[in-house]
Residue, then its C-alpha position, 0 to 999 in steps of 0.5 A: x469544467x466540472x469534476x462531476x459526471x452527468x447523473x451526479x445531480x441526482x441521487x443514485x444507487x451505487x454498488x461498491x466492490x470491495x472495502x479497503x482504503x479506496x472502496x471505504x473512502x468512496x463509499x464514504x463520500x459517496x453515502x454524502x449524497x447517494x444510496x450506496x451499498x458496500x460488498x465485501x467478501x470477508x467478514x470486516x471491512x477494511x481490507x489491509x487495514x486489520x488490526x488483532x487484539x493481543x493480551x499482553x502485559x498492558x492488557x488486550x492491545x492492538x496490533x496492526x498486521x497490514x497498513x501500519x504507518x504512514x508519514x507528513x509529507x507524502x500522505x496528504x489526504x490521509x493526514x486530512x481524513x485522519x484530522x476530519x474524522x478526529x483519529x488520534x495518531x502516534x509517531x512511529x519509528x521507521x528505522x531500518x536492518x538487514x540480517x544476511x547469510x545467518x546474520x554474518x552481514x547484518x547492520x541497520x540505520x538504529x544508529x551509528x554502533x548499529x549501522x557498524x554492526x559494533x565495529x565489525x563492518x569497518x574491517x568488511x571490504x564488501x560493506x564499505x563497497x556497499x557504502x560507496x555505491x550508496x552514496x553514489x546512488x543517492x547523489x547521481x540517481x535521480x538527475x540521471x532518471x527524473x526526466x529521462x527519455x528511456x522512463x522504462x528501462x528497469x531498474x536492474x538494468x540501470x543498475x548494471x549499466x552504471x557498474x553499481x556493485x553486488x554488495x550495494x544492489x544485494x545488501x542494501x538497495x534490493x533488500x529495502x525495495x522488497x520490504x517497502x513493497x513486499x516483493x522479492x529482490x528479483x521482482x524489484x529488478x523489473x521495476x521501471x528505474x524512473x518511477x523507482x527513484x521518484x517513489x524513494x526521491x519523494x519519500x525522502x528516501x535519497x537522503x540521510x537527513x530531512x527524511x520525513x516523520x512517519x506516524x501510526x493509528x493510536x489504537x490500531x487501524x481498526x480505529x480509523x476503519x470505524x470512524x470512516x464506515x459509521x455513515x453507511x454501517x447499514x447498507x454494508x453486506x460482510x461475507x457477501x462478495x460480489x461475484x459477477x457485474x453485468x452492464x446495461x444501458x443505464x445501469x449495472x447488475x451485481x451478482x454477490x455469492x449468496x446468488x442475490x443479483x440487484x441493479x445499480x445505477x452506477x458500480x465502483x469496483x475497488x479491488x485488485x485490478x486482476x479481480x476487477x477484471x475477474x468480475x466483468x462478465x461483458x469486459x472491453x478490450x480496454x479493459x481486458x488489457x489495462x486491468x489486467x496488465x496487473x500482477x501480484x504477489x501473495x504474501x504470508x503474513x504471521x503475527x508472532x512473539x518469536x525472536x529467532x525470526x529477528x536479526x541475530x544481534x538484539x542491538x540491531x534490531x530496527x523497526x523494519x528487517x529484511x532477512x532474506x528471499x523466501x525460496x518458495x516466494x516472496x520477501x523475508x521481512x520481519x517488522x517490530x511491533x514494539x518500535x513501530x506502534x509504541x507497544x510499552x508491553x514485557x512482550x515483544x511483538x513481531x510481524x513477519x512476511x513470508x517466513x522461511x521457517x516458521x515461527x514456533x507453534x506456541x508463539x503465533x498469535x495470528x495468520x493471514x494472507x495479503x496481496x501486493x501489487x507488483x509494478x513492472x514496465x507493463x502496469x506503470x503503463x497502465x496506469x497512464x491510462x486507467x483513468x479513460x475507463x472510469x463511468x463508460x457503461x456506469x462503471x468505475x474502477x479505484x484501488x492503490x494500483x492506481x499509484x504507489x500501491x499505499x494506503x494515499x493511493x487507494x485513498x486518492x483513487x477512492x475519493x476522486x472517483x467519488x467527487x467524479x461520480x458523485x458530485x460530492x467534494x472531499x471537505x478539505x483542500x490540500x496540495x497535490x491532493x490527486x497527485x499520486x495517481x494519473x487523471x488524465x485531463x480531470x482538473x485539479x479543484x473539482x466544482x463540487x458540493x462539500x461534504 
């Protein structure tokens, strides 16, 4: 069976919402075989991929301030879209620390002196609780989750029911969910336990060893956005979003924000899905339902030089921090430049979500909004079915909701709804290339033209 709809034999015009990682990489596979025009509502393409260029002592250097990283064993297309389009790479570092109550709890995984915090947590009852409770979570979680009836009990609820302590949920397990999907420990409480543990299971994260090797874009991620969008630079409309979509038979009218309003054969949608739903003037109940049974979080995101916003003890520091729940919303993380990309400049670089008290004025060097999807019962359910609403009335649907909420999963998203849709093949073959989102019945090698 053919992985391909039925118009894809013929050359068509296509609409694409939206230029993130799914929108882009549509687009990109798409313009292999059909007109495609892109809307995006800012002015560059890339949507988490954002890179700024800071003066430091190396001269303008580049400093993500979204997607950031990604490893080898669970970014498979990626690494491939990375190796086709020939984007250089470097090996980052994804060490992790905690920064509590003013930094009286603090610790991170730089090292053993670290993970001790220089011997204090060895005479800490609450840390070695902690500990115990680690241990204990990695050896027994997933053979009583993977492959349990109940997949949506959540995962505070697992937590309690198996007496794990405050020490280990606050300081640790709670603290380094939040700062993988930037939401705070409250939301993380709500995740369903199953999907939680296959996330942290499958990325090595139930582990002390063997984990895998995570790299960063040599030159940022605004070198991949370059490289991937050169095909269909020209038919791409910045500061031009699509405000509206209205479907007939046959075709599709995308209304942008300057008032223009064309007709498309066909029109991929690759935004939130909470914005997906937003722009349908005539959406079914299917979509109402599945769409919209997606929530997010916002999150302030400050590219600074200030170092009071780290963790305390300067040893300590790791790539990634979390120091806190912000009051206001939102989880306190702040990332480490320097250690994350390989930034050798005098000056140190740091990224913080949603800070409780802000950076000083004279050290911020950029400021900017991003929104995360946040993966209750409801939404993992979802998931289960999103894929039924792609090509009914020509229109499809992609993002990273449609896993993980990563930068794979939007890729993955993205290209499958092109090789669907378009009848073009991604030009490489990897393991589990769809693997990280549900496709329902799709097959799993499409029969399609390579691009």
């Amino acid at each position: 069976m053919a992985f391909t709809s039925a118009s894809s034999t013929r050359r068509q015009s296509i609409a694409v919402i939206g230029s993130g990682i799914a929108g882009m990489s549509a687009a990109w596979l798409l313009s292999q075989r059909h007109d495609v025009t892109v809307y995006e509502k800012n002015g560059r393409l890339g949507g988490h991929s954002n890179t700024v260029m800071v003066n430091t002592s190396l001269g303008p250097t580049p400093v993500d301030t979204g997607f950031i990283v990604f490893n080898d064993l669970t970014y498979p297309n990626l690494i491939a879209l990375f190796d086709h389009l020939g984007v250089e790479t470097k090996v980052s570092d994804m060490s992790f620390g905690v920064s509590l109550n003013g930094g009286r709890t603090e610790y991170s995984s730089v090292g053993a002196s670290a993970f001790l915090c220089g011997g204090r947590n060895l005479l800490s009852p609450r840390f070695w609780s902690m500990t115990y409770d680690l241990l204990r979570f990695y050896r027994h979680a997933p053979g009583e989750l993977l492959g349990a009836r109940d997949d949506m009990v959540s995962l505070g609820d697992y937590l309690e029911r198996r007496g794990y302590g405050e020490a280990f949920q606050r300081d640790h397990l709670l603290p380094q969910a939040a700062a993988i999907w930037s939401a705070t420990m409250g939301e993380i409480r709500h995740y369903p336990a199953c999907a939680f543990v296959r996330f942290f299971e499958n990325h090595g994260l139930l582990k002390l060893k063997g984990r895998p090797q995570w790299g960063t874009v040599g030159g940022g991620s605004q070198a991949y956005v370059a490289k991937l969008t050169a095909a269909y630079a020209d038919s791409v409309r910045l500061n031009c979003g699509a405000v509206s979509v209205r479907r007939e038979a046959g075709g599709a009218w995308v209304r942008d924000a300057s008032g223009d309003v064309q007709r498309y054969d066909n029109v991929v949608i690759a935004t939130h899905g909470d914005e997906a739903l937003a722009l349908l003037e005539d959406a079914s109940a299917e979509e109402r339902a599945l769409l919209g049974a997606f929530r997010y979080a916002k999150n302030r995101a400050v590219l600074h030089t200030d170092r009071a916003l780290m963790p305390k003890r300067e040893p300590l520091w790791a790539s990634w921090n979390y120091v806190g729940d912000n009051p206001d919303g939102g989880c306190i993380v702040s990332y480490w430049m320097n250690k994350l990309q390989r930034i050798e400049s005098r000056e140190q670089i740091f990224l913080t979500l949603n800070p409780r008290t802000m950076p000083r004025e004279e050290t911020i060097l950029y400021e900017t909004d991003y929104d995360h999807p946040l993966f209750d019962v409801a939404a993992i359910r979802a998931q289960e079915k999103i894929w039924s609403l792609q090509g009914v009335r020509n229109t499809w649907f992609c993002g990273a909701h449609f896993g993980a909420g990563f930068h794979e999963d939007g890729l993955q998203a993205g290209l499958a709804v092109a090789e669907q849709l378009g009848g073009v093949r991604r030009p490489w073959t990897v393991a589990a290339e769809s693997g990280r989102i549900f496709l329902g019945g799709a097959p799993a090698q499409p029969e399609a033209i390579a691009a």
